[in-house]
C-alpha beads as a LAMMPS data file, in Angstrom:
LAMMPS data file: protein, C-alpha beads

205 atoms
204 bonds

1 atom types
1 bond types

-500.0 500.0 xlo xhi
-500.0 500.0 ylo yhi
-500.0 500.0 zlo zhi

Masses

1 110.0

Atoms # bond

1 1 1 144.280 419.463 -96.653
2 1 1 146.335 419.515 -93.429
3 1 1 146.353 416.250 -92.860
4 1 1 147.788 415.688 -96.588
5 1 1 150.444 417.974 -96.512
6 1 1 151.368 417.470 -93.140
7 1 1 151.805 413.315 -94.079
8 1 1 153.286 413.945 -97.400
9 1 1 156.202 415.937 -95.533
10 1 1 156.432 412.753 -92.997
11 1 1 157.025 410.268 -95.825
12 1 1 159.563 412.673 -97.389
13 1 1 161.422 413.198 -94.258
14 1 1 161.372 408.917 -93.387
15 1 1 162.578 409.395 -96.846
16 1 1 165.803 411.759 -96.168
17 1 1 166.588 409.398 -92.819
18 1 1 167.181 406.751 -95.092
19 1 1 169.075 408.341 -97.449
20 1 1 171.540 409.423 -93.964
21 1 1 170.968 405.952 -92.789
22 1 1 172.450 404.140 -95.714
23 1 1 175.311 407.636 -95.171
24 1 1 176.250 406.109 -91.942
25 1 1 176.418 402.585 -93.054
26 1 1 178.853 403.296 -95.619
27 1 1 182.744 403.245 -94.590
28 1 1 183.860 404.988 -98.221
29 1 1 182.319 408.944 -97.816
30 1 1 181.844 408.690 -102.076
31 1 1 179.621 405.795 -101.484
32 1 1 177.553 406.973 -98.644
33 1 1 176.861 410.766 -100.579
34 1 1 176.207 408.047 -103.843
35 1 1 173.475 406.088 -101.797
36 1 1 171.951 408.901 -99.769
37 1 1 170.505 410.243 -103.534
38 1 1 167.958 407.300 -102.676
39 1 1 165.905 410.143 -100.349
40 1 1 165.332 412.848 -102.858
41 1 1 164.862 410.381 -105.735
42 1 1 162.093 408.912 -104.035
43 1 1 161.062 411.995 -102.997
44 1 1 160.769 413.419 -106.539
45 1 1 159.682 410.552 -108.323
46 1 1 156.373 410.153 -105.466
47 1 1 155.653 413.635 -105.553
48 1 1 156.062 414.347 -101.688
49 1 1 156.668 417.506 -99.857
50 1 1 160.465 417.952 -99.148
51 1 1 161.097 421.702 -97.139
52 1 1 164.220 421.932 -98.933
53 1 1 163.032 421.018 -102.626
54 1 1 159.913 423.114 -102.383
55 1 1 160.900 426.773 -100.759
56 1 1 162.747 428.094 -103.939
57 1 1 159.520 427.465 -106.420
58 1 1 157.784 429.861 -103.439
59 1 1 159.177 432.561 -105.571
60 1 1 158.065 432.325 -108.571
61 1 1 154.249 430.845 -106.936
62 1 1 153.936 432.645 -103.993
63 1 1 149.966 432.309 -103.374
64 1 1 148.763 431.431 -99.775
65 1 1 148.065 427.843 -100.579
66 1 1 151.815 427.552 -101.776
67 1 1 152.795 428.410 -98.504
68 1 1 150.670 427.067 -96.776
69 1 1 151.828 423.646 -98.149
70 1 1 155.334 424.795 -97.742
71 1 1 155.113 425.423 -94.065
72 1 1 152.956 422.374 -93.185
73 1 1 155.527 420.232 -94.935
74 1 1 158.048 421.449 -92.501
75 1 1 156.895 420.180 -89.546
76 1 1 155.997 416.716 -91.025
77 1 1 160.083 416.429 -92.152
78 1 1 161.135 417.148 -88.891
79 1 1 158.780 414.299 -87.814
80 1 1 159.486 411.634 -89.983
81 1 1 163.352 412.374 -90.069
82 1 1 163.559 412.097 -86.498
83 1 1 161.294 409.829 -85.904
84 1 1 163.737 407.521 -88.318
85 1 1 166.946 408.888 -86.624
86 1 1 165.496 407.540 -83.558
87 1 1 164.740 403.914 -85.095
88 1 1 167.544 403.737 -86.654
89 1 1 169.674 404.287 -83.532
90 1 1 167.406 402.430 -81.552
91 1 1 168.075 399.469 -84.433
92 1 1 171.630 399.875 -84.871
93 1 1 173.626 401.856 -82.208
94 1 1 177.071 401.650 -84.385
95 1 1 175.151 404.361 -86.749
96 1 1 173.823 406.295 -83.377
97 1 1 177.520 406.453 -82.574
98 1 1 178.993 407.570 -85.710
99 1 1 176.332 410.186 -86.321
100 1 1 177.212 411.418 -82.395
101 1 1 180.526 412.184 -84.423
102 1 1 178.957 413.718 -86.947
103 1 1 176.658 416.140 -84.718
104 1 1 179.857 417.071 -82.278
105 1 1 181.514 418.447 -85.538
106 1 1 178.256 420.160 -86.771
107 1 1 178.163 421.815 -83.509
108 1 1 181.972 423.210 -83.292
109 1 1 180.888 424.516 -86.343
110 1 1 180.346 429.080 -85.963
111 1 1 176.387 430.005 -87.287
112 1 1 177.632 432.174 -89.656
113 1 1 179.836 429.265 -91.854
114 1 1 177.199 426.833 -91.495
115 1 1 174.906 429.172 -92.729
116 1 1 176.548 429.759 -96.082
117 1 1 176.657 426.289 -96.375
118 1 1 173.448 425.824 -95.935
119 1 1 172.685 428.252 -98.581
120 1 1 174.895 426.605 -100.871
121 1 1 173.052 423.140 -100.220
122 1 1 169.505 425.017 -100.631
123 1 1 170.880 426.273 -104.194
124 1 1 171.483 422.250 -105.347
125 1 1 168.614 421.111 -104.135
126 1 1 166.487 423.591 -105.982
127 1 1 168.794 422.786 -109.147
128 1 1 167.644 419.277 -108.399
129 1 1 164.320 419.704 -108.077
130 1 1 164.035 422.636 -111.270
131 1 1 165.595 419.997 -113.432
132 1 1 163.673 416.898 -112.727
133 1 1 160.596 419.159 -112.929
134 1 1 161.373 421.146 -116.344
135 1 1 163.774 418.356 -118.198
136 1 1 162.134 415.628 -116.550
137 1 1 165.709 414.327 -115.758
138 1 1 166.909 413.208 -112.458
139 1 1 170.287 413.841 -113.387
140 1 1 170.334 417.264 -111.106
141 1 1 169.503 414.319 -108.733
142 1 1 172.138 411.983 -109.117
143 1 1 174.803 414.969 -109.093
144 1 1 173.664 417.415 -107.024
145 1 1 172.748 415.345 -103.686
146 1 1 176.726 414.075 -103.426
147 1 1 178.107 417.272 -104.540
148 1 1 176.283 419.185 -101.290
149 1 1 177.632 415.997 -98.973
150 1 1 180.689 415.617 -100.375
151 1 1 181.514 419.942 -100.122
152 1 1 180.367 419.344 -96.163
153 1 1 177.181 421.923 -96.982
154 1 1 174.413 422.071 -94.357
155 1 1 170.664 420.261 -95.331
156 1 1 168.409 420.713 -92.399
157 1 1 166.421 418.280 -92.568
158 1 1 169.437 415.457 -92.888
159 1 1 170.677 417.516 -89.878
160 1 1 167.449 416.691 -88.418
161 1 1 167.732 412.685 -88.520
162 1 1 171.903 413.181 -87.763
163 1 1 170.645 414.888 -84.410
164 1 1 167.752 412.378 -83.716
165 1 1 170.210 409.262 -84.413
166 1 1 172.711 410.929 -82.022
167 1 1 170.098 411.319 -79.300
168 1 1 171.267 414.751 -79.262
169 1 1 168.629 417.446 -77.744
170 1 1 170.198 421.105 -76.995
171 1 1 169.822 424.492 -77.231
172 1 1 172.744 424.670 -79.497
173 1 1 171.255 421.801 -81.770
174 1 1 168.080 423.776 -82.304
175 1 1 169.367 426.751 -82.956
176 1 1 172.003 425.040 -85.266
177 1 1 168.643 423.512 -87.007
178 1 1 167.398 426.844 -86.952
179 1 1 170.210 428.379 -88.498
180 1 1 170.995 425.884 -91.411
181 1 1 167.336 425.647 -92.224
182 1 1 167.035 429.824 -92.508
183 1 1 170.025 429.293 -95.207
184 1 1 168.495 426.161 -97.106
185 1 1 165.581 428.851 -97.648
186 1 1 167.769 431.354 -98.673
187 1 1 169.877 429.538 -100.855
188 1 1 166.705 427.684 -102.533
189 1 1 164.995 431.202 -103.120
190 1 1 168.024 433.206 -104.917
191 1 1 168.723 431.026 -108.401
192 1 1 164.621 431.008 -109.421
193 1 1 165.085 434.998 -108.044
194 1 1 168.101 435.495 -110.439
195 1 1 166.456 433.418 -113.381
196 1 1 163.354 435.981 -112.734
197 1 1 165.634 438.831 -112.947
198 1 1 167.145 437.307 -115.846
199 1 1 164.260 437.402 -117.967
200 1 1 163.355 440.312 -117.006
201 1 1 166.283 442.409 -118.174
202 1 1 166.442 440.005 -121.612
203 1 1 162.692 441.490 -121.877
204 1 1 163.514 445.074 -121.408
205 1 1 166.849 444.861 -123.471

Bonds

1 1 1 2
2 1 2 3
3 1 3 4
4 1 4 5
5 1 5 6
6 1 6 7
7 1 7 8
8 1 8 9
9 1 9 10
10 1 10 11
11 1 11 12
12 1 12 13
13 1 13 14
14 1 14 15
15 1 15 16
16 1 16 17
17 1 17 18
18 1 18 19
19 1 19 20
20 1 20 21
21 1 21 22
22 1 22 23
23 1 23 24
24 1 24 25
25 1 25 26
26 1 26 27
27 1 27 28
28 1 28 29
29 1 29 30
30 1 30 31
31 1 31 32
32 1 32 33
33 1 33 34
34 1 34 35
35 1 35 36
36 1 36 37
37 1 37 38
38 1 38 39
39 1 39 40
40 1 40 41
41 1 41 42
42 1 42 43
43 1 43 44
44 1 44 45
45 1 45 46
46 1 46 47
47 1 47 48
48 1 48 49
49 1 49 50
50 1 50 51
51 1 51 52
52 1 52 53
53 1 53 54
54 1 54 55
55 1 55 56
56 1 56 57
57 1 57 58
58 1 58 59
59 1 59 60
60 1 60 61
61 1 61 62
62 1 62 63
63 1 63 64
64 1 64 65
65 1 65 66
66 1 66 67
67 1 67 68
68 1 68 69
69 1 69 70
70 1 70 71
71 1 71 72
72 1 72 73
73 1 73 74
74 1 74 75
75 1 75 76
76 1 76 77
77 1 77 78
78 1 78 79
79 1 79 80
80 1 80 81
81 1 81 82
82 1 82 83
83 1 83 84
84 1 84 85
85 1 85 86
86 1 86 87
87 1 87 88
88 1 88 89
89 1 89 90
90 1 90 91
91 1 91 92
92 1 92 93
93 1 93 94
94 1 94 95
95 1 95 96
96 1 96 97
97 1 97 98
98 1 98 99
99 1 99 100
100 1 100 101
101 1 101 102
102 1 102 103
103 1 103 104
104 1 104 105
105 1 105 106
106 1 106 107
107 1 107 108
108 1 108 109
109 1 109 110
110 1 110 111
111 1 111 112
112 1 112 113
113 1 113 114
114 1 114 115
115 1 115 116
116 1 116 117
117 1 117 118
118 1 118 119
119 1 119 120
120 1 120 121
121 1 121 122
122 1 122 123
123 1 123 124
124 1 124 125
125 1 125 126
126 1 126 127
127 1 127 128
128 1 128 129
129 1 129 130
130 1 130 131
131 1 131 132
132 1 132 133
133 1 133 134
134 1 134 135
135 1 135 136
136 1 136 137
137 1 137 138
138 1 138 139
139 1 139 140
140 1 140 141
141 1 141 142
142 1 142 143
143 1 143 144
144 1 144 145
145 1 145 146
146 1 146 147
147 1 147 148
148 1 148 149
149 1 149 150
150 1 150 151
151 1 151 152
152 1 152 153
153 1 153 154
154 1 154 155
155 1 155 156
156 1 156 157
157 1 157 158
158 1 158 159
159 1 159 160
160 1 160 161
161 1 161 162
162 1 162 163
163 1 163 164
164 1 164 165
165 1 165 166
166 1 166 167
167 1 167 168
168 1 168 169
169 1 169 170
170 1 170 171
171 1 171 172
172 1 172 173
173 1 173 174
174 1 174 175
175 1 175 176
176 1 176 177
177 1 177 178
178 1 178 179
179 1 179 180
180 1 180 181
181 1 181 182
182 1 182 183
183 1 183 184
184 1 184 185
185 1 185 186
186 1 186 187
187 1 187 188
188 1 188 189
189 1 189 190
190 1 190 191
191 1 191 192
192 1 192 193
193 1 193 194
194 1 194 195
195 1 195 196
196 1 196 197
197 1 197 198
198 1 198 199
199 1 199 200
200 1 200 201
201 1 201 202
202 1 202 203
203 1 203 204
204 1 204 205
């Protein structure tokens, strides 16, 4: 069971590093937040364990094996999106350089805005993920994933294959990690909380 959950959030995090590999190759910022939708497609369509896409439905199904899953996926995302950061670097240093530029900006960057935006990303990636898995439509998909690049908000584990690809290992980077992955939660967890409280009052009205 560990060993499943734990692999399933490696694949989904290779996944991700893709999606901010194919970022960095692109010189047009509309093409690169386009293409990067290739890591949470992939993600949804194969069923794997994505931090980000699964800590908002721990609201509604909060039993221990739910998070359980959830926080043995973590781990595995930070794996396999760092592990591709480094590869990718490693591979193609033009794309280790540009995502240095990437990280230096990330880390001018005060904890408190980068949290909001990371809440902000965690509430379109559970939009993603609540439509593909109720309208069995990847359109939340396809619009979501370049609206949260193209408003600059904070995904964690993207962060995590930016940092990996810039060979960048810090303090400030972790707690910056820390930080934006505390809001993804956050932000993932308050629309299914709302839509809970929602139904609630319509029930009582």
């Amino acid at each position: 069971m560990v060993s499943r959950h734990l692999a399933s959030g490696v694949a989904a995090g290779v996944l991700i590093g893709i999606g901010g590999a194919a970022y960095l190759a692109c010189d047009s910022r509309y093409a690169g937040a386009a293409l990067f939708t290739v890591g949470l497609l992939s993600v949804c369509l194969l069923g794997l364990s994505l931090f980000t896409g699964k800590v908002g439905f721990i609201v509604p199904d909060h039993r221990k094996e739910s998070v359980r899953a959830l926080l043995l996926c973590l781990p595995g995302n930070l794996i396999g999106a760092a592990a591709t950061g480094l590869a990718i670097s490693a591979a193609t240093p033009a794309r280790g350089e540009k995502a240095l530029e990437i990280c230096a900006a990330k880390l001018a960057l005060p904890f408190m805005p980068a949290f909001i935006l990371a809440v902000f990303c965690g509430v379109l990636m559970y939009l993603a993920v609540a439509i593909y898995r109720e309208k069995e439509s990847l359109l939340g998909v396809l619009f979501a994933v370049p609206a949260f690049i193209l408003s600059g908000f904070e995904h964690s584990v993207a962060d995590m294959f930016y940092f990996a690809a810039a060979g960048i290992v810090s303090g400030r980077a972790f707690l910056f990690i820390l930080v934006v992955l505390l809001g993804n939660a956050a932000g993932g967890m308050l629309l299914p909380a709302l839509r809970i409280l929602a139904a609630e009052v319509r029930q009582n009205a």
